[in-house]
Structures are given as structure tokens and as C-alpha cells.
DSSP file (Angstrom, degrees, kcal/mol; ACC not computed):
  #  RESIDUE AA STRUCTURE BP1 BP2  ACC     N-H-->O    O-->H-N    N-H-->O    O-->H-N    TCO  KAPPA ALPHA  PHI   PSI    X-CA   Y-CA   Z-CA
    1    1 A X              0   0    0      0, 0.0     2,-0.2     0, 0.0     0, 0.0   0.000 360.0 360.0 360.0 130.4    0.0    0.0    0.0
    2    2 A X        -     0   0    0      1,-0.0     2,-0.4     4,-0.0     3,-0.1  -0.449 360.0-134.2 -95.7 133.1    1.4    3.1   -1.4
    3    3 A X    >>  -     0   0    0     -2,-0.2     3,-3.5     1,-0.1     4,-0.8  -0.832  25.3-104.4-120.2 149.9    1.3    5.9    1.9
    4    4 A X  H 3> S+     0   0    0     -2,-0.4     4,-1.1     1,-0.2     3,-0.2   0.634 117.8  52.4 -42.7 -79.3    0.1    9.5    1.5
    5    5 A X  H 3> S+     0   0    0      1,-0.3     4,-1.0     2,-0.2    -1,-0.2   0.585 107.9  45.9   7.6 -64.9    3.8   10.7    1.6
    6    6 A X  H X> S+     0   0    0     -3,-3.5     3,-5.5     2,-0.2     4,-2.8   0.976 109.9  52.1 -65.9 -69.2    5.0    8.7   -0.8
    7    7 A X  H 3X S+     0   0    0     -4,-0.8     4,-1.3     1,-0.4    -2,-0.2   0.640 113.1  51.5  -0.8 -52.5    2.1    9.4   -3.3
    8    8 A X  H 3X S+     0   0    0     -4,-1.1     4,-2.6    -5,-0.2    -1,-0.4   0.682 102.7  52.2 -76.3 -18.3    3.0   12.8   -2.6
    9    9 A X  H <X S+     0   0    0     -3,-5.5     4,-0.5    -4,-1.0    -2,-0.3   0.803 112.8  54.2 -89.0 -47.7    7.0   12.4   -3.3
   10   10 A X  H  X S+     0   0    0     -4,-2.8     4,-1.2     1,-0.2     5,-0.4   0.812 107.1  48.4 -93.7 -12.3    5.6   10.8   -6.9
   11   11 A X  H  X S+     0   0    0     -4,-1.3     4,-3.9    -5,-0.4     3,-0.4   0.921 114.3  41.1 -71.8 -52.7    3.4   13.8   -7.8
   12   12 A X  H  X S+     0   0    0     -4,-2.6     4,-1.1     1,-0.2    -2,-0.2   0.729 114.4  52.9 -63.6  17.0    5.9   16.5   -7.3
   13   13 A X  H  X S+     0   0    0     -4,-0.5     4,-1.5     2,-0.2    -1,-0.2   0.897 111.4  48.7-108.7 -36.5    8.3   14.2   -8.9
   14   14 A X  H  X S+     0   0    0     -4,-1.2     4,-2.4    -3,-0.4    -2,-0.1   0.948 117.5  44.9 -33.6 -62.4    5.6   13.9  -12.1
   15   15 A X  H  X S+     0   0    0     -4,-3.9     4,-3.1    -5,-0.4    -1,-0.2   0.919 105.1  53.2 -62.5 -39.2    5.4   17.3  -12.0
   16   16 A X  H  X S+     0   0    0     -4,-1.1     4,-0.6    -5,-0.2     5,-0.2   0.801 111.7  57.0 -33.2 -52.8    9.2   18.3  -11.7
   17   17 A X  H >X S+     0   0    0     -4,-1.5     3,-3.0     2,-0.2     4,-1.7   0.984 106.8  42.2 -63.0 -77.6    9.3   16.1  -14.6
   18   18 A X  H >X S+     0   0    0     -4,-2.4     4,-2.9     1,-0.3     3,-1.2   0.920 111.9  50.0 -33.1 -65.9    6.7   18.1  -16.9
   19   19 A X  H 3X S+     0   0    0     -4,-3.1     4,-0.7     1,-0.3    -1,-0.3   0.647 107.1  58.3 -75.9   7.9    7.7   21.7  -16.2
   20   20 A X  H <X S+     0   0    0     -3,-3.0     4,-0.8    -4,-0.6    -1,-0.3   0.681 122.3  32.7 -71.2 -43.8   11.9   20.4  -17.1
   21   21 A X  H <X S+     0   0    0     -4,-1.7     4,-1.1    -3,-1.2    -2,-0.2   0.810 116.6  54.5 -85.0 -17.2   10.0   19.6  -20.3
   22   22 A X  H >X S+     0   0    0     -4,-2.9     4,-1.6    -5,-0.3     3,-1.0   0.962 111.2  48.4 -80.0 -64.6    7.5   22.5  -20.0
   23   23 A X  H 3X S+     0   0    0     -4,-0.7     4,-1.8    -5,-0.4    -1,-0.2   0.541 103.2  54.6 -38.1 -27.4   10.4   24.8  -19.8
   24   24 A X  H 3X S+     0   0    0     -4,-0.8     4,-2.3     2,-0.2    -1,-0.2   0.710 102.5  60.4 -73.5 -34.9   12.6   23.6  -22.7
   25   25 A X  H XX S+     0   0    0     -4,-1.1     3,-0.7    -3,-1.0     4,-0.5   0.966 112.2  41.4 -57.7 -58.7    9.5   24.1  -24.8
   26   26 A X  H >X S+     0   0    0     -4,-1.6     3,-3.6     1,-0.3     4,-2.3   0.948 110.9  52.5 -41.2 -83.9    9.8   27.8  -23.6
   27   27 A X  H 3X S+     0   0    0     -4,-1.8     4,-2.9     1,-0.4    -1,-0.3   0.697 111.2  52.0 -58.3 -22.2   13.3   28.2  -23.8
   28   28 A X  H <X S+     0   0    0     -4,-2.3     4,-1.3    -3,-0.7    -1,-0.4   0.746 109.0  40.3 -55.8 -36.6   13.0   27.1  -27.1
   29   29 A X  H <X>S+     0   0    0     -3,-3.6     4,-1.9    -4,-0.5     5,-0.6   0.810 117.7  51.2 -90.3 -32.4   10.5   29.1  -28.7
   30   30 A X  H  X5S+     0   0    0     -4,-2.3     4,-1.9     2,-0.2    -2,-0.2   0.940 107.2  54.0 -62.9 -35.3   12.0   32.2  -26.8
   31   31 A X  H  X5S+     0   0    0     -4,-2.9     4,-1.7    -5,-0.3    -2,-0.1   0.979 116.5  51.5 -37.3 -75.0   15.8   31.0  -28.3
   32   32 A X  H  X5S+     0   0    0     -4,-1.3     4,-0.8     1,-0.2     3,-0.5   0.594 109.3  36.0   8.0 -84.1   13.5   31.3  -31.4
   33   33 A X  H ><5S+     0   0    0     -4,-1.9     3,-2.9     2,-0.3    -1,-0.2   0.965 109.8  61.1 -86.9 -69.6   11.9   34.5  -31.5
   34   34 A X  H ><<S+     0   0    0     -4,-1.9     3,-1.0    -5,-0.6    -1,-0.2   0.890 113.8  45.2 -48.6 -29.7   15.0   36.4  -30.0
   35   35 A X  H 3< S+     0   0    0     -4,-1.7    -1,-0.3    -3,-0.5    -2,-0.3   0.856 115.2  45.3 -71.9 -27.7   16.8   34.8  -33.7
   36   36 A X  T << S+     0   0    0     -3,-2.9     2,-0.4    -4,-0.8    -1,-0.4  -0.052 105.3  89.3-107.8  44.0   13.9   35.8  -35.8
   37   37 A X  S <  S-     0   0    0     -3,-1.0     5,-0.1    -2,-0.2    -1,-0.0  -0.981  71.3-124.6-141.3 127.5   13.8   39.4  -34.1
   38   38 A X     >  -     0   0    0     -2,-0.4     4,-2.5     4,-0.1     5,-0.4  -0.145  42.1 -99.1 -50.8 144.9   15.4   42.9  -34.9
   39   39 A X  H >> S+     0   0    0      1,-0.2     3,-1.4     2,-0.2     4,-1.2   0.739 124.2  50.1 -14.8 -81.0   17.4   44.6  -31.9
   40   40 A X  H 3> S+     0   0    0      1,-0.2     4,-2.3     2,-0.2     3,-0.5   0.824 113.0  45.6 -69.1 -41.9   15.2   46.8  -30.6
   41   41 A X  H 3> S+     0   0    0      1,-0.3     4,-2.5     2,-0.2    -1,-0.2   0.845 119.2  51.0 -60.4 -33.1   12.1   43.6  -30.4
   42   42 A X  H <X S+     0   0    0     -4,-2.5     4,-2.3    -3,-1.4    -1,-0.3   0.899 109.2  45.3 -54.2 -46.6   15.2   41.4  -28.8
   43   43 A X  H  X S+     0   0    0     -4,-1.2     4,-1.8    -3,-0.5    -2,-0.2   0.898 117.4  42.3 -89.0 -46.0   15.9   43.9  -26.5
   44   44 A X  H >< S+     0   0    0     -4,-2.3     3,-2.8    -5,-0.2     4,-0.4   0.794 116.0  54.7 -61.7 -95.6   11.9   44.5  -25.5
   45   45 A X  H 3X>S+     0   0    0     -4,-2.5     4,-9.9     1,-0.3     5,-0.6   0.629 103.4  47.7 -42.3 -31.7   11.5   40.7  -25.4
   46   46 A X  H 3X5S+     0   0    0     -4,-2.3     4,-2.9    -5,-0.2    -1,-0.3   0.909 113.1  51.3 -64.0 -22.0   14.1   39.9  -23.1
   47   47 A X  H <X5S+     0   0    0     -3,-2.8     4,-0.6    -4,-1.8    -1,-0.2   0.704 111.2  51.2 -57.4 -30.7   12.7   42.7  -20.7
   48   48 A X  H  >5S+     0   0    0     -4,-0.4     4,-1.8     2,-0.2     5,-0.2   0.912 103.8  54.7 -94.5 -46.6    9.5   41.2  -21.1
   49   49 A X  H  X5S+     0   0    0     -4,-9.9     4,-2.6     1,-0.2     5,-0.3   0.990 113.6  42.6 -41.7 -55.2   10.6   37.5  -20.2
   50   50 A X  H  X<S+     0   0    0     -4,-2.9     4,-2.1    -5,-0.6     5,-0.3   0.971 102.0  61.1 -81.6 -14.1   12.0   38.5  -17.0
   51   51 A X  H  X S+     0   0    0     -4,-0.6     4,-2.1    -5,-0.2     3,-0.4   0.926 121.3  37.1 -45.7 -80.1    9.0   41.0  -16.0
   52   52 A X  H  X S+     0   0    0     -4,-1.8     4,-1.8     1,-0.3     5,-0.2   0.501 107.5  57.1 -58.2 -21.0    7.2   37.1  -16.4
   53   53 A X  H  X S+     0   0    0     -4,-2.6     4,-2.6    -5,-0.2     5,-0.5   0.947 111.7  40.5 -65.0 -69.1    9.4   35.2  -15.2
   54   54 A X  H  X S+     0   0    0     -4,-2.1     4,-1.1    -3,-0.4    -2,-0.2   0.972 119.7  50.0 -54.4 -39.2    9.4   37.4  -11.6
   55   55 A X  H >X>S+     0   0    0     -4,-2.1     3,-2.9    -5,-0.3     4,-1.2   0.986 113.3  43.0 -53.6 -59.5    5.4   37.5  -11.9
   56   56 A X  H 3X5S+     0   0    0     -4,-1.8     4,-0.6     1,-0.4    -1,-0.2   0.799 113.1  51.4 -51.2 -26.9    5.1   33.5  -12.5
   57   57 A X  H 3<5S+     0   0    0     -4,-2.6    -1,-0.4    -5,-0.2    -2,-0.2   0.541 120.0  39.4-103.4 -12.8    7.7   32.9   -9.7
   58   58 A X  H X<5S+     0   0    0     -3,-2.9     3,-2.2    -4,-1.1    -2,-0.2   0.822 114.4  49.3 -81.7 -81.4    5.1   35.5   -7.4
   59   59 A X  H 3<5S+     0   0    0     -4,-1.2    -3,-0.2     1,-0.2    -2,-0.1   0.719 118.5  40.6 -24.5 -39.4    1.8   34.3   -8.6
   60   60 A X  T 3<<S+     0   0    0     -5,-0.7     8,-5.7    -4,-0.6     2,-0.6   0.449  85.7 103.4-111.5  11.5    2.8   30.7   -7.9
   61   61 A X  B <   -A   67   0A   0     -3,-2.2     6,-0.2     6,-0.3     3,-0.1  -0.636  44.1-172.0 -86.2 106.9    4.8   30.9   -4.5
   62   62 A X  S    S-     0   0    0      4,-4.6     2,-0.3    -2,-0.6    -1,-0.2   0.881  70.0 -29.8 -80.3 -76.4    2.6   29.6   -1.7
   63   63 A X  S >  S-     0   0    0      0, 0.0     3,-3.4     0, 0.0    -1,-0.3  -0.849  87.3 -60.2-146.3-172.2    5.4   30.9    0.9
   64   64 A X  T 3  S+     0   0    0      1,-0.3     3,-0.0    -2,-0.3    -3,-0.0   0.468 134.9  22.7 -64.2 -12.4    8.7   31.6    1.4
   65   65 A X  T 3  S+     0   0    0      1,-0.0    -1,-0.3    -2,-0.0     2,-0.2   0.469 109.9  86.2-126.9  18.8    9.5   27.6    0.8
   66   66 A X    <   +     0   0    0     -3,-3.4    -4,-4.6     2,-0.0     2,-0.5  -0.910  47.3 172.3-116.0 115.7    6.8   26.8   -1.0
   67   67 A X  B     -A   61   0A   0     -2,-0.2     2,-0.7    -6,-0.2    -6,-0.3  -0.899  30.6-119.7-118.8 157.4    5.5   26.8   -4.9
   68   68 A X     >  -     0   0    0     -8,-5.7     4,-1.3    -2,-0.5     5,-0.4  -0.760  18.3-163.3 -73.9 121.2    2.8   25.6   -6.5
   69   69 A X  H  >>S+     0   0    0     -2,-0.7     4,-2.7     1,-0.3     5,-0.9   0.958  90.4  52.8 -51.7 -59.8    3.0   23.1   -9.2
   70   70 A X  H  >5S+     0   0    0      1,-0.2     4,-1.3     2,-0.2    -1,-0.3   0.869 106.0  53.7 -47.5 -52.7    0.4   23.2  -10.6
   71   71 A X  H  >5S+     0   0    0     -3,-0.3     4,-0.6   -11,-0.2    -1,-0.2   0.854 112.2  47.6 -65.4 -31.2    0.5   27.1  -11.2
   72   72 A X  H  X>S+     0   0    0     -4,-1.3     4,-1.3     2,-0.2     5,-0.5   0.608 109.4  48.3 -71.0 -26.3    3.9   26.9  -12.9
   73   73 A X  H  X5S+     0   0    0     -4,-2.7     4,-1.8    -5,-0.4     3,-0.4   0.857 118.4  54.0 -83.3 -50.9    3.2   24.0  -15.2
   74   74 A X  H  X<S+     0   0    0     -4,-1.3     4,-0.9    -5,-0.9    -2,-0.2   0.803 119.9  21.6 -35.8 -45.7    0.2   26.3  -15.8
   75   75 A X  H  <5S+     0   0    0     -4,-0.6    -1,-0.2     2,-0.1    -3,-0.2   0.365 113.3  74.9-118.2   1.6    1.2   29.4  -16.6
   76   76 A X  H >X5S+     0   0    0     -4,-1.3     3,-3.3    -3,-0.4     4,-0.9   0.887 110.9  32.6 -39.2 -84.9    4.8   27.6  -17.7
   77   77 A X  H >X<S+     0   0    0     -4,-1.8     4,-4.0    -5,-0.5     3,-3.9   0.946 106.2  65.0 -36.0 -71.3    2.6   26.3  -21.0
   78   78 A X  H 3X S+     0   0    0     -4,-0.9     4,-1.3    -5,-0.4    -1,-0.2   0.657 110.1  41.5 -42.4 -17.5    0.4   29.1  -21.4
   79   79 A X  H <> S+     0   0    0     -3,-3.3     4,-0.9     2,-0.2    -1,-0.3   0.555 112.2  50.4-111.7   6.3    3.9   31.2  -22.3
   80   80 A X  H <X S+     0   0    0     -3,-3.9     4,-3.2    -4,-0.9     5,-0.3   0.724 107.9  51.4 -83.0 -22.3    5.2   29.0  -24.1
   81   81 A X  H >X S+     0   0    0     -4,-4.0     3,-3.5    -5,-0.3     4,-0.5   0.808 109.1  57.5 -37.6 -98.0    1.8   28.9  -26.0
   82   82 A X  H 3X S+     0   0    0     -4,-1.3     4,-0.8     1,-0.4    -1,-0.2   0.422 109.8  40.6  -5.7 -69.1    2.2   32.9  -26.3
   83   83 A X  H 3< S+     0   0    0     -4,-0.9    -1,-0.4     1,-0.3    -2,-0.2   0.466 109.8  55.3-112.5  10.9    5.6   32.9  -28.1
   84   84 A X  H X< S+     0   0    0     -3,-3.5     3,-2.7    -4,-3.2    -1,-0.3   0.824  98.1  64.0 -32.9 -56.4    5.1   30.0  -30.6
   85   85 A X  H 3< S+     0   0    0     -4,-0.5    -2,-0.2    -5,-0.3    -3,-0.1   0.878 101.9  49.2 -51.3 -38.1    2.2   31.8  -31.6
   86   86 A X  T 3< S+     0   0    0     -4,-0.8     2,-0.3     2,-0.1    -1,-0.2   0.118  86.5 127.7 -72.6   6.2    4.8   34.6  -32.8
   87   87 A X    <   -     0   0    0     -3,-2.7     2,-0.4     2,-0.0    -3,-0.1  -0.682  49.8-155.2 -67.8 119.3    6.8   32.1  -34.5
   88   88 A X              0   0    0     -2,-0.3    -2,-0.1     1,-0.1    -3,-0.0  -0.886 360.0 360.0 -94.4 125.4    7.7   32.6  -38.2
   89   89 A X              0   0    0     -2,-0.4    -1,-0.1     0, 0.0    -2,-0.0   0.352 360.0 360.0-138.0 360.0    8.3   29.4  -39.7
């Protein structure tokens, strides 16, 4: 019998997993988009990634040693969604 602990060890560890993968996706379409982009739109995006980056890392902080998963794999996607769409291919 599998005990609430453990159970709990093999979500975040699920989860851990996803947003390593969720996050590549990201850093990939953001490599992307900084190639396909003039200066000045490089220079705005990168401003704009870490503006989201500190929000996503706020939003999704239960407390000072705590995040939520669930919010980061969440709003993780949703930005990699956002800059694929802005993908020239």
C-alpha cells in the first residue's frame, strides 16, 4: 500500500518532470523568436521575459518555501503557447 507521503514524493516528482519539459519548450520558442527578431524587439522581449518570469515565480509561491505546481506548469505552457504563436516558420 502506497502511503500518503509517498504518493505525494511521486506527484511532485511527475510534476518536476513536466515543467523540465515544459520549460525547454519555452526556452526554445523564446531562443527562437530572440533569432527571428530585430534589436530593438530582442531587446523588449528579453525585458519582457524577465518581467514574467518574476510575476510566474510570485503568482505561484505559496510561501517563502513553498510553490505551487500546478500554477507553474500552468502558466509555464500558457507562455510557451504565447511565443510560438509569434513564430515565423
Amino acid at each position: 500500500m502506497v502511503r500518503a507521503h509517498e504518493r505525494t514524493a511521486q506527484v511532485n516528482l511527475c510534476s518536476q518532470q513536466e515543467l523540465v519539459r515544459l520549460d525547454a519548450r519555452l526556452n526554445k520558442a523564446y531562443t527562437e523568436l530572440l533569432r527571428q527578431s530585430d534589436p530593438e524587439h530582442a531587446r523588449d522581449l528579453k525585458l519582457e521575459e524577465r518581467r514574467w518570469i518574476k510575476k510566474r515565480d510570485y503568482d505561484c509561491k505559496l510561501d517563502a518555501g513553498t510553490t505551487d505546481n500546478g500554477c507553474m506548469l500552468e502558466q509555464t505552457s500558457s507562455r510557451a503557447d504565447e511565443l510560438e504563436s509569434h513564430l515565423k516558420f
